[in-house]
C-alpha positions in Angstrom: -233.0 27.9 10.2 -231.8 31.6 10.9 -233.6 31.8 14.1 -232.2 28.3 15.2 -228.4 29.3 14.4 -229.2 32.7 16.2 -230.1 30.8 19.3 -226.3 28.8 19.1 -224.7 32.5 19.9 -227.0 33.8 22.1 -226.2 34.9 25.2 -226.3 32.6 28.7 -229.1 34.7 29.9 -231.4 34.5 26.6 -230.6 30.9 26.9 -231.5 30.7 29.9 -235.0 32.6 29.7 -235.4 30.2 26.5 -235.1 27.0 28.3 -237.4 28.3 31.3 -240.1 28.6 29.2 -239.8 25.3 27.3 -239.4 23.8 30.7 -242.5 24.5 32.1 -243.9 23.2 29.3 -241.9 19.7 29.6 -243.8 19.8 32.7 -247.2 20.3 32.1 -247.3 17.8 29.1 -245.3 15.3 31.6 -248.0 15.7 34.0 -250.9 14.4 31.4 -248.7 10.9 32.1 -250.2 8.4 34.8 -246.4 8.2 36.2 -245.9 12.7 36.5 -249.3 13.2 37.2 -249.3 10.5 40.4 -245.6 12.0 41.4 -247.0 15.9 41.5 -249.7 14.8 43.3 -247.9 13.0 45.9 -245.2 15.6 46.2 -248.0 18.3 47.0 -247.0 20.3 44.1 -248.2 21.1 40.2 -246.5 22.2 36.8 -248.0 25.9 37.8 -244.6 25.5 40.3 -241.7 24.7 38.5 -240.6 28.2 37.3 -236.9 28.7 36.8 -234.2 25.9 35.8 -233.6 25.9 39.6 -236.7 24.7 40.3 -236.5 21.6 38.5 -233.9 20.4 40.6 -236.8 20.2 43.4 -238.2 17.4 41.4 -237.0 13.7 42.0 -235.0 11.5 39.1 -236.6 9.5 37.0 -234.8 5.9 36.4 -234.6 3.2 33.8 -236.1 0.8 36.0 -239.4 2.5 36.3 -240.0 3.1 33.1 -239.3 -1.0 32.5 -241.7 -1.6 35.4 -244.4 0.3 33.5 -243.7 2.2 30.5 -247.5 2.7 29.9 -247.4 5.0 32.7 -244.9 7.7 31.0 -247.1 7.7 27.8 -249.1 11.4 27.7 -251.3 11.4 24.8 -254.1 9.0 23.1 -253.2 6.2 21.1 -254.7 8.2 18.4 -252.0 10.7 18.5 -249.1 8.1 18.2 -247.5 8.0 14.9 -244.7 5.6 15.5 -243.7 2.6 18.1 -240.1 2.4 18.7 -237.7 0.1 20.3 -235.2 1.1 22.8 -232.6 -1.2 22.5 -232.8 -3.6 25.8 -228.4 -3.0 26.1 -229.2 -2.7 30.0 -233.0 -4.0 30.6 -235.9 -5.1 28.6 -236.4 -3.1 25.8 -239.2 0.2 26.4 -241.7 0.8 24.2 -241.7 4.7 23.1 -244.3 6.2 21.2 -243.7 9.4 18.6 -246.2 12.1 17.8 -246.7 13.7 14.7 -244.4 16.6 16.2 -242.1 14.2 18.4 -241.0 12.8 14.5 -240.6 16.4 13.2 -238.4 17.8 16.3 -236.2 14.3 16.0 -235.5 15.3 12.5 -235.1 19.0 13.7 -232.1 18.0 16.0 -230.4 15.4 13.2 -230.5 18.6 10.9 -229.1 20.5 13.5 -226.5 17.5 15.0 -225.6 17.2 11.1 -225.1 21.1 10.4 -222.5 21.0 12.8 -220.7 18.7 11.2 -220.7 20.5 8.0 -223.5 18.6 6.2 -225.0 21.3 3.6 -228.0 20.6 1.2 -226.8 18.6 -1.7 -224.1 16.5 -0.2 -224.8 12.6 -0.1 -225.1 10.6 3.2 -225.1 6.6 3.6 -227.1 5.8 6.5 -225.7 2.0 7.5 -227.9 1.9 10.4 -230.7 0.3 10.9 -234.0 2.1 9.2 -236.6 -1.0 10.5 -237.1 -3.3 13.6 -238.9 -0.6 15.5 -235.2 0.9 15.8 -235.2 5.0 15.8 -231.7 5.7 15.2 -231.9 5.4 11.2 -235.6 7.2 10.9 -233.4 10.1 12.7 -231.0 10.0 10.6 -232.9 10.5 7.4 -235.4 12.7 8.5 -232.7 15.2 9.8 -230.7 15.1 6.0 -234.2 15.1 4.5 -235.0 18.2 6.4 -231.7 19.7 5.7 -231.6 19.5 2.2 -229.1 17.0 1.7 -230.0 13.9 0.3 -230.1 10.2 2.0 -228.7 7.0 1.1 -230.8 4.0 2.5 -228.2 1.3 2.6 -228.9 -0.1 6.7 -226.1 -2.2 8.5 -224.4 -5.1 7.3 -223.2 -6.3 4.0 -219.2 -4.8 3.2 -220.0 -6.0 -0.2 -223.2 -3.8 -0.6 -221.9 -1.5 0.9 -218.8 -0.8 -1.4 -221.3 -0.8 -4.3 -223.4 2.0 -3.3 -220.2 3.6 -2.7 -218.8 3.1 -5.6 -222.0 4.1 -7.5 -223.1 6.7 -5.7 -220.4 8.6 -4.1 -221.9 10.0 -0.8 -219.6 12.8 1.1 -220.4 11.1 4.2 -221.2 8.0 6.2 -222.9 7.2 9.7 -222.6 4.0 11.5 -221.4 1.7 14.2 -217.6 2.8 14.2 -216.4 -0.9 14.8 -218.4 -1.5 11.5 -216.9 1.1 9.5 -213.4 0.5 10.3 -214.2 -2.9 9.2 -215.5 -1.8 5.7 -212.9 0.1 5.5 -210.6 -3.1 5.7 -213.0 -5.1 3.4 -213.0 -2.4 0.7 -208.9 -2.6 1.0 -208.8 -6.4 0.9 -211.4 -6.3 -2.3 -209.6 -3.5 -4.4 -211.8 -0.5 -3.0 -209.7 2.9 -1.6 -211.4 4.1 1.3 -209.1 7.4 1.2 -210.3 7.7 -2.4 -213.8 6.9 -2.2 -214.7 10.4 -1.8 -216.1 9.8 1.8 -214.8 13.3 3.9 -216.6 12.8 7.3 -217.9 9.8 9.4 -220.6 10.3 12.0 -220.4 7.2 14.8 -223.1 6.2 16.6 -223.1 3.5 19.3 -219.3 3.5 20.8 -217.2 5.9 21.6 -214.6 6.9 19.7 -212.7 9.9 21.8 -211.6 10.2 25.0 -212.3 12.6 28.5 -209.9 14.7 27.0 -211.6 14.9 23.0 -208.7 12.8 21.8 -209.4 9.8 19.4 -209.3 7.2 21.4 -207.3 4.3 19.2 -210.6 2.9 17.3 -211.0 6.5 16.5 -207.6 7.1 15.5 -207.9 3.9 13.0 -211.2 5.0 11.7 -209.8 8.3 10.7 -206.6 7.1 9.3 -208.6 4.5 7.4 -210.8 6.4 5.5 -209.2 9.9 5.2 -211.8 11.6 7.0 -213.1 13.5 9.7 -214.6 11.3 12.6 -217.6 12.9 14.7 -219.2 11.3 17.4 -223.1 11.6 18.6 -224.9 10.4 21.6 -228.3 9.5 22.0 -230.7 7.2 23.1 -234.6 6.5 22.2 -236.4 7.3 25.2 -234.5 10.9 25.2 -235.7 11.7 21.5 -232.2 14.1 21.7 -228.6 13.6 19.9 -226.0 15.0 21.2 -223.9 15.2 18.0 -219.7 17.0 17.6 -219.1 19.9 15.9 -216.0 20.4 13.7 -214.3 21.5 16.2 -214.6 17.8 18.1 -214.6 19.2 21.6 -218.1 17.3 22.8 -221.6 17.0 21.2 -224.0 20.4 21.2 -226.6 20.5 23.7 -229.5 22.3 21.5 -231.0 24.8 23.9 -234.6 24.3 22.8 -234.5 20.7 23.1 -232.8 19.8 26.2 -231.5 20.4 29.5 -228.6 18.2 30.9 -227.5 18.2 34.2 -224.3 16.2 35.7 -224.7 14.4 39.0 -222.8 12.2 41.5 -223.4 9.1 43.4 -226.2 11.0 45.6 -227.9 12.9 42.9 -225.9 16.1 43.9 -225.3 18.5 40.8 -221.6 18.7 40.0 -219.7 21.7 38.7 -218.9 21.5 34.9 -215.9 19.7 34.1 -216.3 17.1 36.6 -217.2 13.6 35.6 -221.1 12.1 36.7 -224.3 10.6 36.1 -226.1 12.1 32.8 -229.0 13.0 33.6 -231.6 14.4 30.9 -234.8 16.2 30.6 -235.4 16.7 27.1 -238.3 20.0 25.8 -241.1 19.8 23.6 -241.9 16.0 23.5 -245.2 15.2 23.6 -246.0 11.4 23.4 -243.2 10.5 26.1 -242.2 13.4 28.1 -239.3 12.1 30.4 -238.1 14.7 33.5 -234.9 14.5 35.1 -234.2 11.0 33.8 -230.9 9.1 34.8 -229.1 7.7 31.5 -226.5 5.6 33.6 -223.9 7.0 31.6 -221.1 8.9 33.0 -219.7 12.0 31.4 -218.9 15.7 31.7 -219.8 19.1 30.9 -218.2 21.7 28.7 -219.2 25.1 29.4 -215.9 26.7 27.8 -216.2 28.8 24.4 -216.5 26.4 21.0 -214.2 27.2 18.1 -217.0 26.4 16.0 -218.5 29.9 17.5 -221.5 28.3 19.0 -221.7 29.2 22.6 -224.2 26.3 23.9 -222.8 23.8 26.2 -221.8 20.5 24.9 -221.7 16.8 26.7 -218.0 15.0 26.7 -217.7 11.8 25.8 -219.3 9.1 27.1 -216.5 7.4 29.9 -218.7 4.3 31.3 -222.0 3.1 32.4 -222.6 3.2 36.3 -224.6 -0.2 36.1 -220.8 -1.6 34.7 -218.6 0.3 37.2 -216.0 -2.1 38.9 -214.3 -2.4 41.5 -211.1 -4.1 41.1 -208.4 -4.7 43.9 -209.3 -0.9 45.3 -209.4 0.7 41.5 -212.7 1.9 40.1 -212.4 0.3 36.4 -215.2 0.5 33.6 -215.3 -2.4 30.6 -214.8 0.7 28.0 -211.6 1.5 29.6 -210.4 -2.4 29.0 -212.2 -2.4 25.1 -210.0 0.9 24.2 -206.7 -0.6 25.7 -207.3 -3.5 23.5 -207.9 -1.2 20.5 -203.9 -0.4 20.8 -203.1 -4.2 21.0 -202.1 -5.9 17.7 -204.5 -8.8 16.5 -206.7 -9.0 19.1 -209.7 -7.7 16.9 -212.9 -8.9 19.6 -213.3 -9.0 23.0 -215.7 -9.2 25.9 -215.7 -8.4 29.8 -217.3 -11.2 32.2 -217.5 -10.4 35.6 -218.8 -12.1 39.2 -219.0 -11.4 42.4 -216.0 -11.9 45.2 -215.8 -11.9 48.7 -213.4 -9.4 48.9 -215.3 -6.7 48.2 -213.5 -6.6 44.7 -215.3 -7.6 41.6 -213.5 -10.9 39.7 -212.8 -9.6 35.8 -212.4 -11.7 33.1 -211.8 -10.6 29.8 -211.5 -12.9 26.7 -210.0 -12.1 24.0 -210.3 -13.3 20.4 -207.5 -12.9 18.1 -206.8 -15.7 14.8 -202.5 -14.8 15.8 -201.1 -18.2 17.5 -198.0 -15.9 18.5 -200.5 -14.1 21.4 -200.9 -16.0 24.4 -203.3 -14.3 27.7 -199.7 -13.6 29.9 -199.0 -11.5 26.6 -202.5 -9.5 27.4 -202.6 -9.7 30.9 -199.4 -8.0 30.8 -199.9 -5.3 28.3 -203.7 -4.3 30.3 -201.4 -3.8 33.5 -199.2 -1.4 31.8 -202.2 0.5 30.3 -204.5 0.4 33.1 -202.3 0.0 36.4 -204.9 -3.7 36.7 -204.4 -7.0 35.7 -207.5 -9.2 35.4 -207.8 -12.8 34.4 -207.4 -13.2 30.2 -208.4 -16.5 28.4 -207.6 -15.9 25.0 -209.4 -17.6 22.0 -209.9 -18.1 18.7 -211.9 -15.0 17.3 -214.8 -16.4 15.3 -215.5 -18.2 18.7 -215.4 -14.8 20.7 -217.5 -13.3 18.4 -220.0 -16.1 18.0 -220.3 -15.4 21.9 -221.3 -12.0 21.8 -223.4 -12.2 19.0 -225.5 -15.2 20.7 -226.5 -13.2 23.5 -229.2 -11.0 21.5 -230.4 -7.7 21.1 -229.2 -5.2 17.9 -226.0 -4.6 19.3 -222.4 -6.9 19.9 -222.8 -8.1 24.1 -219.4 -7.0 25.1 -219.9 -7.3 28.9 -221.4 -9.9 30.8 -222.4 -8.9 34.4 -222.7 -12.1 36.5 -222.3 -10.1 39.7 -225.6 -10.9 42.2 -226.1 -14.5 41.8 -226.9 -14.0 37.8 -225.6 -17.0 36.3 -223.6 -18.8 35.3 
């Protein structure tokens, strides 16, 4: 733990060094995969090459879509070496099968200790994990690995279930919680409407997963905002995704998630693959160090966000990754304005009794995409004009809004599958209907 805390104030140039070494590496296990090893061989080069950070950016991107076409092809060790199957989640594709080593498991619950450190998690204090733990899903395994690791100790509750939920709390008393922030602003409410006092219950920090709840500028964005005002506490946010095996979790300071040194490098990228300066707004694009059983380089997330290169008040002087701003594959284009389906979820966040929505969109022949968003709210005194207006005055838009009962909204989303809410329904390119 000392030496991993030392790394956090090192210097750029020890970093640096660090990194370059753990890269090559990332590269030579990589290249034990059908897909590396075919890619090195075509581009005439080998792992012996890639010496330096800069010379990673010599090597191509690796997408989503060929890891869907065949994942088999990323795997780099014997089925004999696997210790756990996981799940991506199938939010933009068909869910990717992504084997753990023996190490892979120990370094995820290296970073959770670390993500969780940050946030001021010590060994003792009491976390309820309302995540999933089964179903092939990664995310909860993480979690309690990482508090395990730490010291602190790990309350198995899963997702779902206010009622549960409120009983753990109540018995238990756990310093913290980490979940879907829609979900815990919604215990929140349930504990309220069933005698429970959120600001109370001894709960002083929240870690989301799933949705973002700040903005570009590290502002809590208004589902942030009602999550922290609900519950009393501090509201840290954390990205991450299963095929990376790397969270990206805030600090106290909430100014963007550490980037551990040892176990990734992240690089920021427009429209052509160029690498942009730090601050600016781009493509996510990870290669994450010392995995062995799927060792991904240069992959494209899809996900937009900056870097943050500036000094942390937290006094660790690693870079950190912004928030999360949109998904490329959900960009719009919307009479000449570039528009995500985040941007239109947090603008309804600020609109009274509209608690569910989702974005449909299709294809026009204007070269502008058509947007309808439909919103659910139970309040027969909102009406779409009502919506329609107040998006335009938020987002300078103002797409078509069909408003409707919520349970009926919500049914909607939940129908469509997969672990998480379908808020956006992409109908562009023929998909029907």
């Amino acid at each position: 733990m000392k030496t991993a805390l030392e790394w956090r104030v090192a210097d750029p140039e020890k970093i640096e060094n660090l990194q370059a070494g753990l890269l090559r590496g990332q590269v030579r296990q990589a290249s034990r995969a059908p897909y590396y090893k075919e890619l090195l061989r075509t581009l005439g080069c080998s792992f012996e090459d890639i010496i330096t950070l800069e010379d990673l950016r010599s090597l191509p991107f690796t997408s989503r879509s060929e890891m869907e076409t065949d994942p088999a092809a990323f795997q780099a060790v014997e089925a004999a070496s696997i210790a756990d199957l996981s799940l991506t989640s199938g939010t933009t594709g068909n869910p990717i099968v992504v084997p753990y080593t023996r190490s892979d498991l120990e370094r995820l619950a290296f970073n959770e200790l670390m993500a969780f450190w940050g946030t001021g998690v010590r060994p003792g204090d009491r976390y309820l994990i309302c995540v999933t733990l089964d179903r092939c899903f990664i995310a909860g395994l993480a979690y309690f690995s990482g508090l395990v690791q730490l010291g602190a100790t790990a309350i198995r509750s899963g997702p779902g279930q206010s009622a549960r939920q409120w009983e753990l709390i109540r018995r238990l008393r756990p310093d913290g919680i980490v979940g879907v922030p829609t979900f815990l602003l919604k215990l929140a409410q349930w504990g309220e409407a069933h005698g429970y006092s959120p600001n109370s219950s001894g709960v002083q920090s929240l870690v989301t997963i799933g949705e973002p709840v700040r903005g570009p500028d590290h502002s809590l964005i208004p589902l942030g905002k009602d999550l922290e005002e609900a519950w009393g506490a501090h509201v840290y946010s954390s990205y991450a995704a299963t095929e990376l095996e790397t969270c990206f979790c805030e600090c106290h300071a909430s100014c963007g998630g550490h980037i551990h040194p040892e176990l990734a490098l992240v690089e920021i990228v427009d429209e052509d693959g160029n690498v942009l300066p730090t601050g600016e707004a781009g493509e996510v694009v990870v290669t994450p160090l010392g995995v062995e059983g799927f060792p991904l380089v240069r992959f494209r997330t899809g996900d937009v966000a900056r870097l943050h290169t500036d000094p942390c008040p937290c006094g660790w002087r690693t870079t950190r990754l912004g928030s999360i701003e949109g998904r490329l594959a959900q960009r719009l284009k919307f009479h000449g304005t570039t528009i995500y389906p985040e941007m239109i979820f947090q603008a309804l966040r600020e609109f009274r009794h509209v608690e569910d929505a989702y974005v449909e969109v299709r294809s026009s022949y204007d070269l502008s995409d058509e947007i309808r968003v439909v919103a659910g709210t139970d309040a027969s005194d909102i009406d779409a004009d009502m919506v329609a207006k107040f998006l335009r005055a938020r987002l300078r838009v103002r797409p078509e809004v069909i408003v409707r009962p919520r349970q009926e909204v919500l049914s909607t989303m939940e129908k469509a599958g997969g672990r998480k809410l379908k808020r956006f329904f992409d109908f562009r390119n023929n998909n029907k209907p």
